[in-house]
DSSP file (Angstrom, degrees, kcal/mol; ACC not computed):
  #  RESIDUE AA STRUCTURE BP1 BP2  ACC     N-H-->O    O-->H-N    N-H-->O    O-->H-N    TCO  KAPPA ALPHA  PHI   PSI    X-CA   Y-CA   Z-CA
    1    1 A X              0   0    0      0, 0.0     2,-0.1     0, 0.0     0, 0.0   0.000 360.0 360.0 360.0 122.3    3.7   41.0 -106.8
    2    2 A X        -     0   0    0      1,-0.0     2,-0.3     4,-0.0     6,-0.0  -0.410 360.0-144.8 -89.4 177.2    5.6   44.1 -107.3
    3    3 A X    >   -     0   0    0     -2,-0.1     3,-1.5    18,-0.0     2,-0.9  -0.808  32.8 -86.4-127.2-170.3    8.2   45.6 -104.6
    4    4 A X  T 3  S+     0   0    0      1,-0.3    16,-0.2    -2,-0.3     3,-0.1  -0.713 118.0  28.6 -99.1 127.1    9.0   49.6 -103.7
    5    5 A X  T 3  S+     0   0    0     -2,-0.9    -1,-0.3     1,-0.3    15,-0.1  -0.008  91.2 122.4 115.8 -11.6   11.7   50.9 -106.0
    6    6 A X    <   -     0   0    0     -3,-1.5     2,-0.4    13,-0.2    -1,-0.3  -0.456  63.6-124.6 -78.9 147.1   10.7   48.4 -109.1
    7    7 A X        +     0   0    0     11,-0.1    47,-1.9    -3,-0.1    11,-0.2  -0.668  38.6 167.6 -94.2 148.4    9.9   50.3 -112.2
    8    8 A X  B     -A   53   0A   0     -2,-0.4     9,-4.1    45,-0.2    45,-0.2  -0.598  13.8-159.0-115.1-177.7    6.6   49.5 -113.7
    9    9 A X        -     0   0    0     43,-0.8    43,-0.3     7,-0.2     4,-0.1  -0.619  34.3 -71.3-179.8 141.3    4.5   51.0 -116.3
   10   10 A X    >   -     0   0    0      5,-0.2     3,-1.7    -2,-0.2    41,-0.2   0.400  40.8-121.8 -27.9 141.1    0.9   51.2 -117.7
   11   11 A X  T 3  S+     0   0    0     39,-2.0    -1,-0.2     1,-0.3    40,-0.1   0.635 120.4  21.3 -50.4 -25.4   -0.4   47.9 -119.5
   12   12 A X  T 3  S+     0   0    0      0, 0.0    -1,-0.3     0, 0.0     2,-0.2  -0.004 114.7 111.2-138.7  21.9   -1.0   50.4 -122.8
   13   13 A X    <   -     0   0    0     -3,-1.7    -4,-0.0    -4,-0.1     0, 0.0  -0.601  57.7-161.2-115.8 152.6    1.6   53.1 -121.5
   14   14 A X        +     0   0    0     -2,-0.2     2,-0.5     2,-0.0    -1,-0.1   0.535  63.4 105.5-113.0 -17.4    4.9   54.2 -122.5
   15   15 A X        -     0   0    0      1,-0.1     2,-1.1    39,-0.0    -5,-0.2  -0.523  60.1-138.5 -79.5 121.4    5.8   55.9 -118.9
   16   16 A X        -     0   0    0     -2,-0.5    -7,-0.2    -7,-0.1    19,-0.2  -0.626  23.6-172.2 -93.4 131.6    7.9   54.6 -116.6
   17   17 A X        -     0   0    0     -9,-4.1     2,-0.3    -2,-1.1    17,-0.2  -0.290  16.1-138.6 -93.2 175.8    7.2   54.6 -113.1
   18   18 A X  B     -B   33   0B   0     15,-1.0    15,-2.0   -11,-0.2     2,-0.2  -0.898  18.7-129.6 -82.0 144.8    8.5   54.0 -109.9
   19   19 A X        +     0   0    0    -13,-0.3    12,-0.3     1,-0.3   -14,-0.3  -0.151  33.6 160.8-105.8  46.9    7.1   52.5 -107.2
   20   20 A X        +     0   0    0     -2,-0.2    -1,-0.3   -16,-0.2     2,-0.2   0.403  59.5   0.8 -33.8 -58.5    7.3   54.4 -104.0
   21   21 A X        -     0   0    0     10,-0.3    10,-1.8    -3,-0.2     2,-0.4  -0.781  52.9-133.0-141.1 163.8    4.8   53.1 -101.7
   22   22 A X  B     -C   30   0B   0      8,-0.2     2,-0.3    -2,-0.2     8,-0.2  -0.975   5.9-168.1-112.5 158.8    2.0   50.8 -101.1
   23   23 A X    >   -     0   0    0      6,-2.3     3,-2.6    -2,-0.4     5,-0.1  -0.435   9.0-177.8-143.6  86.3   -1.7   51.2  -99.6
   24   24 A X  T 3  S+     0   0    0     -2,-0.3    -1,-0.2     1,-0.3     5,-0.1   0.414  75.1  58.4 -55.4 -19.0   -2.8   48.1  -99.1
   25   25 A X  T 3  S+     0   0    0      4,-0.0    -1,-0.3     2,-0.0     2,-0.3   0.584  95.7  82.5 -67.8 -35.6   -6.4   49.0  -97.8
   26   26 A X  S X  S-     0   0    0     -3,-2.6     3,-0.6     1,-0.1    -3,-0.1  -0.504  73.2-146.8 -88.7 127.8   -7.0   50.9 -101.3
   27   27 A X  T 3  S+     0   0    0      1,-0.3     2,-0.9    -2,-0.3    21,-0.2   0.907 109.2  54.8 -74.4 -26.7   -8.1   48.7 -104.4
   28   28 A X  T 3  S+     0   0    0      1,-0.2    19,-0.3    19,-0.1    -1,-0.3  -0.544  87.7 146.3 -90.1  64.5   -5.8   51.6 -106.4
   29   29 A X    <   +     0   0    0     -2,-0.9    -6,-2.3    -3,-0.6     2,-0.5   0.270  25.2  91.3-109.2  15.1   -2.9   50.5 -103.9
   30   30 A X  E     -CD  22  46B   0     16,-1.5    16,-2.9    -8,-0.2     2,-0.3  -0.955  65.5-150.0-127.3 147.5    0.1   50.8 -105.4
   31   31 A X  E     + D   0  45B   0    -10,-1.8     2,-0.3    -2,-0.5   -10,-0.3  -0.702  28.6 179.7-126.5 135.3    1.7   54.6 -104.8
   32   32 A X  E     - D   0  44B   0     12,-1.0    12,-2.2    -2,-0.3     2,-0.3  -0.942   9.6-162.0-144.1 154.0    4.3   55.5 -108.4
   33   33 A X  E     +BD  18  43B   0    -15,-2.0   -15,-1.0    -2,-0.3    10,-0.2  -0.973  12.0 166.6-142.5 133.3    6.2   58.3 -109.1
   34   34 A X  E     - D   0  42B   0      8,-1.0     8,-1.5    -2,-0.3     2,-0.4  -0.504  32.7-115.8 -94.2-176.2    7.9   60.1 -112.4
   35   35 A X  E     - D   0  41B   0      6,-0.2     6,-0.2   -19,-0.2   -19,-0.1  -0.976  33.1-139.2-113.9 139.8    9.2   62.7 -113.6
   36   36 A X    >   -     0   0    0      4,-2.5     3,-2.3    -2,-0.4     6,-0.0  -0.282  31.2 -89.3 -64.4 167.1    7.6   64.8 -116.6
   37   37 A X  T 3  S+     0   0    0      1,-0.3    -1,-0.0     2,-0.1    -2,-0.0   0.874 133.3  32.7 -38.8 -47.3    8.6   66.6 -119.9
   38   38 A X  T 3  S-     0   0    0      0, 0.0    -1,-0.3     0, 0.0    -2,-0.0  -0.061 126.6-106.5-103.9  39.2    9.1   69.8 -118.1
   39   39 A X    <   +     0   0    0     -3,-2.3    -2,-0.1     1,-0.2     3,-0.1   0.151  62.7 149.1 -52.9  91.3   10.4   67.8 -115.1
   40   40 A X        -     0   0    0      1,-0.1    -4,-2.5    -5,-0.1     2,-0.4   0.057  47.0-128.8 -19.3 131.1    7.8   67.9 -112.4
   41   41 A X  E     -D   35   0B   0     -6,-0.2     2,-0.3    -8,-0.0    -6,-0.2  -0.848  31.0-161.1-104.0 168.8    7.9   64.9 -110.4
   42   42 A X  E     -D   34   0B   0     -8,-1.5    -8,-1.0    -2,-0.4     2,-0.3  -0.964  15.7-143.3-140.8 161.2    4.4   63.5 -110.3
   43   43 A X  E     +D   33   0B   0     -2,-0.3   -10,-0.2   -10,-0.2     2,-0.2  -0.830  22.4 177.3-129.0 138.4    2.6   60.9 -107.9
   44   44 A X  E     -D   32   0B   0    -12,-2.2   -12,-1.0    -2,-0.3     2,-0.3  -0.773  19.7-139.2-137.7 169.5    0.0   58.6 -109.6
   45   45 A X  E     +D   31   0B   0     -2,-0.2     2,-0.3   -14,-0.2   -14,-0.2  -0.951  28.8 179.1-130.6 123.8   -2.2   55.5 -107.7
   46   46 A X  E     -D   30   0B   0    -16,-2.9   -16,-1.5    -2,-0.3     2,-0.7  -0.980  29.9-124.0-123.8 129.7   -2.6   52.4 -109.5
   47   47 A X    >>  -     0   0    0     -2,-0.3     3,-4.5   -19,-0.3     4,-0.6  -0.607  29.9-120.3 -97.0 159.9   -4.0   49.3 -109.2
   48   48 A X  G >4 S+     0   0    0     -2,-0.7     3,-1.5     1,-0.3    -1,-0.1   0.638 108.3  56.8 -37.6 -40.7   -1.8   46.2 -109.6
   49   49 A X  G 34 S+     0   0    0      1,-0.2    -1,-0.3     3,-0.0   -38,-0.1   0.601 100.0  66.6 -59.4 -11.3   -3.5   44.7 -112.4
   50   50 A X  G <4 S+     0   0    0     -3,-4.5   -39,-2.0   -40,-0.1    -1,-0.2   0.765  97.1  66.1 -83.7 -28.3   -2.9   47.8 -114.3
   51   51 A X    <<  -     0   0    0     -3,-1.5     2,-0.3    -4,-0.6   -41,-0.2  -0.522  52.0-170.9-122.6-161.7    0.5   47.6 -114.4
   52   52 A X        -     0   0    0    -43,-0.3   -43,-0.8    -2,-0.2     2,-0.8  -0.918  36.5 -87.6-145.5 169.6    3.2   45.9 -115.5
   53   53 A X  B     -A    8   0A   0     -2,-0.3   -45,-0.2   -45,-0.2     3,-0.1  -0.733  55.4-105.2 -99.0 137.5    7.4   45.7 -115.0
   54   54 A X        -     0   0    0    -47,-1.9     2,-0.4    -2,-0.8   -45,-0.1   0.012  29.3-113.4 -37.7 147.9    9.1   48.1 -117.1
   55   55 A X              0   0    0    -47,-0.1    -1,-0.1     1,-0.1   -47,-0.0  -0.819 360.0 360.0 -75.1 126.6   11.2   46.7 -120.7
   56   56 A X              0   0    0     -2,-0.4    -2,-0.1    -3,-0.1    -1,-0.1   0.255 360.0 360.0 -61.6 360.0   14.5   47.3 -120.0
């Protein structure tokens, strides 16, 4: 179970996210945000199984 503010990041991924929100109703329910290369934040939807907590 993740919570909002832990960072995660894709299973096969090198980005680390944040977790801003959730929407439990949505099978993609968990709400992340980054920043990019030129940095743009960006909003992604993920579901949980997809991701994992960040390596320090």
């Amino acid at each position: 179970m993740f919570t909002i503010g832990q960072q995660v990041q894709q299973e096969f991924g090198t980005q680390v996210m944040k977790i801003i929100d959730f929407e439990p109703d949505l099978i993609e329910n968990v709400i992340t945000q980054w920043e990019d290369e030129e940095g743009t934040i960006v909003t992604g939807k993920f579901m949980e199984s997809q991701l994992l907590p960040a390596e320090e």
